[in-house]
KOLTOR-447860 format. One record per residue (C-alpha): residue in one letter; residue number from 1; z negated, x negated, y. Coordinates in Angstrom, 1 decimal. Example, Ala and Ser with C-alpha at 12.3 -4.5 7.8 and 13.67 -1.06 7.14 Angstrom:
REM residues 2
<r=a	k=1	z=-7.8	x=-12.3	y=-4.5>
<r=s	k=2	z=-7.1	x=-13.7	y=-1.1>
***
This chain:
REM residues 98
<r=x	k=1	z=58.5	x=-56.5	y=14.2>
<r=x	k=2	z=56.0	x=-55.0	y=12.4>
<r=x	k=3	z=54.1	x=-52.0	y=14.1>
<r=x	k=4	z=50.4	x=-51.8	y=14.2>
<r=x	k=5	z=49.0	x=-48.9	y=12.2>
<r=x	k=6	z=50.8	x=-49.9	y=8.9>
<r=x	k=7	z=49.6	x=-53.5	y=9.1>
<r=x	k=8	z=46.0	x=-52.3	y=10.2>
<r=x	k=9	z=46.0	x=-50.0	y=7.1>
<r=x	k=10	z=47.1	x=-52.9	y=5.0>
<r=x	k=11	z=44.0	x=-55.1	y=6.5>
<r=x	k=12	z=41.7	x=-52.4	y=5.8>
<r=x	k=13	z=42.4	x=-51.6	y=2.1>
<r=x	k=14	z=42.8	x=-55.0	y=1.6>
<r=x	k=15	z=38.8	x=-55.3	y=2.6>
<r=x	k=16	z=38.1	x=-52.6	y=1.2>
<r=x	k=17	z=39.4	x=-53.8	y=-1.9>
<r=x	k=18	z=37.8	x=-57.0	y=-1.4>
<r=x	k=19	z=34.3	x=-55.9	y=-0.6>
<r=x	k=20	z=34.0	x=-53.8	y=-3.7>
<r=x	k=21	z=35.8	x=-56.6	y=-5.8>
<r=x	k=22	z=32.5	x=-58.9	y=-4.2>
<r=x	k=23	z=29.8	x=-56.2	y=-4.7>
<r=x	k=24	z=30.8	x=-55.8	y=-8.2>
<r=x	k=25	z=30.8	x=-59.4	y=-8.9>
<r=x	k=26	z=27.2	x=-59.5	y=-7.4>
<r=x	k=27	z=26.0	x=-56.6	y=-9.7>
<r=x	k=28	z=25.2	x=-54.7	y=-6.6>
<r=x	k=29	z=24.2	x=-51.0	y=-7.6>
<r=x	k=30	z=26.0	x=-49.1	y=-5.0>
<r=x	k=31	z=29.2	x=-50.8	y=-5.3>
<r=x	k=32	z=29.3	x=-49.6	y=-9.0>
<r=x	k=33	z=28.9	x=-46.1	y=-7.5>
<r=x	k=34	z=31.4	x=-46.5	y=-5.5>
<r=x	k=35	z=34.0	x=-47.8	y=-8.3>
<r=x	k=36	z=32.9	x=-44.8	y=-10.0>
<r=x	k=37	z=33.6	x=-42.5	y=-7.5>
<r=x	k=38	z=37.2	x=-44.4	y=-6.5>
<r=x	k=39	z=38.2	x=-45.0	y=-10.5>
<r=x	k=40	z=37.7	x=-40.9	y=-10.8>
<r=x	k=41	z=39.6	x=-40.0	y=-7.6>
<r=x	k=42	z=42.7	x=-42.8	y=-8.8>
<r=x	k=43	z=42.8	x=-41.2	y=-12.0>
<r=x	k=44	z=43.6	x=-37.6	y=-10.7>
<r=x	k=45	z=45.2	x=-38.7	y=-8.3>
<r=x	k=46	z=47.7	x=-40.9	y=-10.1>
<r=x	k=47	z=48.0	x=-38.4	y=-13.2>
<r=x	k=48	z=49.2	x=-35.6	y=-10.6>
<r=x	k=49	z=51.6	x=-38.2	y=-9.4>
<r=x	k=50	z=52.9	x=-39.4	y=-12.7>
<r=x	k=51	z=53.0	x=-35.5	y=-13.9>
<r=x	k=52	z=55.2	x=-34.7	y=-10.6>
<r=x	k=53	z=57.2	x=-37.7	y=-10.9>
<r=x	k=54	z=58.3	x=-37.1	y=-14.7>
<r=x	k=55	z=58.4	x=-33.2	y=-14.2>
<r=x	k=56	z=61.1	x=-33.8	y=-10.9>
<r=x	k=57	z=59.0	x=-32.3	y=-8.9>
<r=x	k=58	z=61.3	x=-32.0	y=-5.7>
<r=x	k=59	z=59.4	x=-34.4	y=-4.2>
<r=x	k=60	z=60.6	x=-38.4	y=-3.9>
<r=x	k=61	z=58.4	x=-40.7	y=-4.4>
<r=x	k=62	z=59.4	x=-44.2	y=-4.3>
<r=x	k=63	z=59.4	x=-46.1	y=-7.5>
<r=x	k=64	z=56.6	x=-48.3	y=-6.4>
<r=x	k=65	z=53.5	x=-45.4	y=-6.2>
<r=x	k=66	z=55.0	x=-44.2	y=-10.0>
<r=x	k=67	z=54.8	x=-48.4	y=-11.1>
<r=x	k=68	z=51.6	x=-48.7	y=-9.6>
<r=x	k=69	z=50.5	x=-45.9	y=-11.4>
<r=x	k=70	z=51.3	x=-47.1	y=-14.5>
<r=x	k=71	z=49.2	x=-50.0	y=-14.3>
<r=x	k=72	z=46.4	x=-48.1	y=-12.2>
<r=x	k=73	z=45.5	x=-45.3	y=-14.5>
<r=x	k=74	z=44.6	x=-47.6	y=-17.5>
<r=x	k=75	z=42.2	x=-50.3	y=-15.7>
<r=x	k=76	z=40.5	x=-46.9	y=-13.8>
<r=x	k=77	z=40.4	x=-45.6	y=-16.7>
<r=x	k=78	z=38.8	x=-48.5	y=-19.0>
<r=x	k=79	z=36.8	x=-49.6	y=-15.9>
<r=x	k=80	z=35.7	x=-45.7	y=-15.5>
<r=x	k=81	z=34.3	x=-45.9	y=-19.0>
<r=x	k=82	z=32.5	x=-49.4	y=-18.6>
<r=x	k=83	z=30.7	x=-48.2	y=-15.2>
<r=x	k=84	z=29.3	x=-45.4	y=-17.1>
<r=x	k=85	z=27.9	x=-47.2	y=-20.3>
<r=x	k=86	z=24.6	x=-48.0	y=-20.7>
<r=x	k=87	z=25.1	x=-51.9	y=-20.4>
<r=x	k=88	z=26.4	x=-51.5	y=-17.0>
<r=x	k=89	z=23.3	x=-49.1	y=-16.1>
<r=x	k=90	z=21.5	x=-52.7	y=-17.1>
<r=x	k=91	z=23.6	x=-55.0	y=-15.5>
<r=x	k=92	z=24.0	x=-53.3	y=-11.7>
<r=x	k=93	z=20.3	x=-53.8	y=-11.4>
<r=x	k=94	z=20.6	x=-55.2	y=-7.4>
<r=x	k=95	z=19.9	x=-52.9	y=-4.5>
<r=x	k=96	z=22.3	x=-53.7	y=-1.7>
<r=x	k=97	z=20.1	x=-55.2	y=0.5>
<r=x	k=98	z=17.3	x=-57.7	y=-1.0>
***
């Protein structure tokens, strides 16, 4: 069986996820801040992983987090730069509530 606090983590960054996937798609200006904001923080944290993870740092981490990695850093990054251009500035026009 599966215990609680793992599964309600799950459920939450799943919404999370979900909610910010939603905003985004609706052009809603503070969702783009908030990609900003969780593109920059995935970036570092991912790099320090990656940098640990190929330096063998004497610390395991389990192949999944250094996979996920691999594929996080470039859309964070790409998405990162897209949030901040000037045609975005355009596009997220929409207040959150309105």
């Amino acid at each position: 069986p599966w215990s609680f606090w793992p599964v309600w983590e799950a459920l939450g960054r799943t919404l999370l996820y979900l909610l910010l996937a939603w905003g985004l798609w609706h052009r809603i200006a503070l969702c783009r801040s908030i990609a900003l904001v969780y593109c920059l923080a995935a970036v570092v944290l991912y790099l320090v992983v990656l940098g640990l993870a190929l330096g063998r740092a004497p610390v395991r981490f389990p192949p999944s987090v250094v996979i996920q990695s691999l594929f996080e850093v470039p859309s964070c990054v790409l998405l990162f730069a897209y949030l901040r251009s000037p045609r975005a500035g355009v596009v997220f026009t929409r207040p959150l509530l309105g």
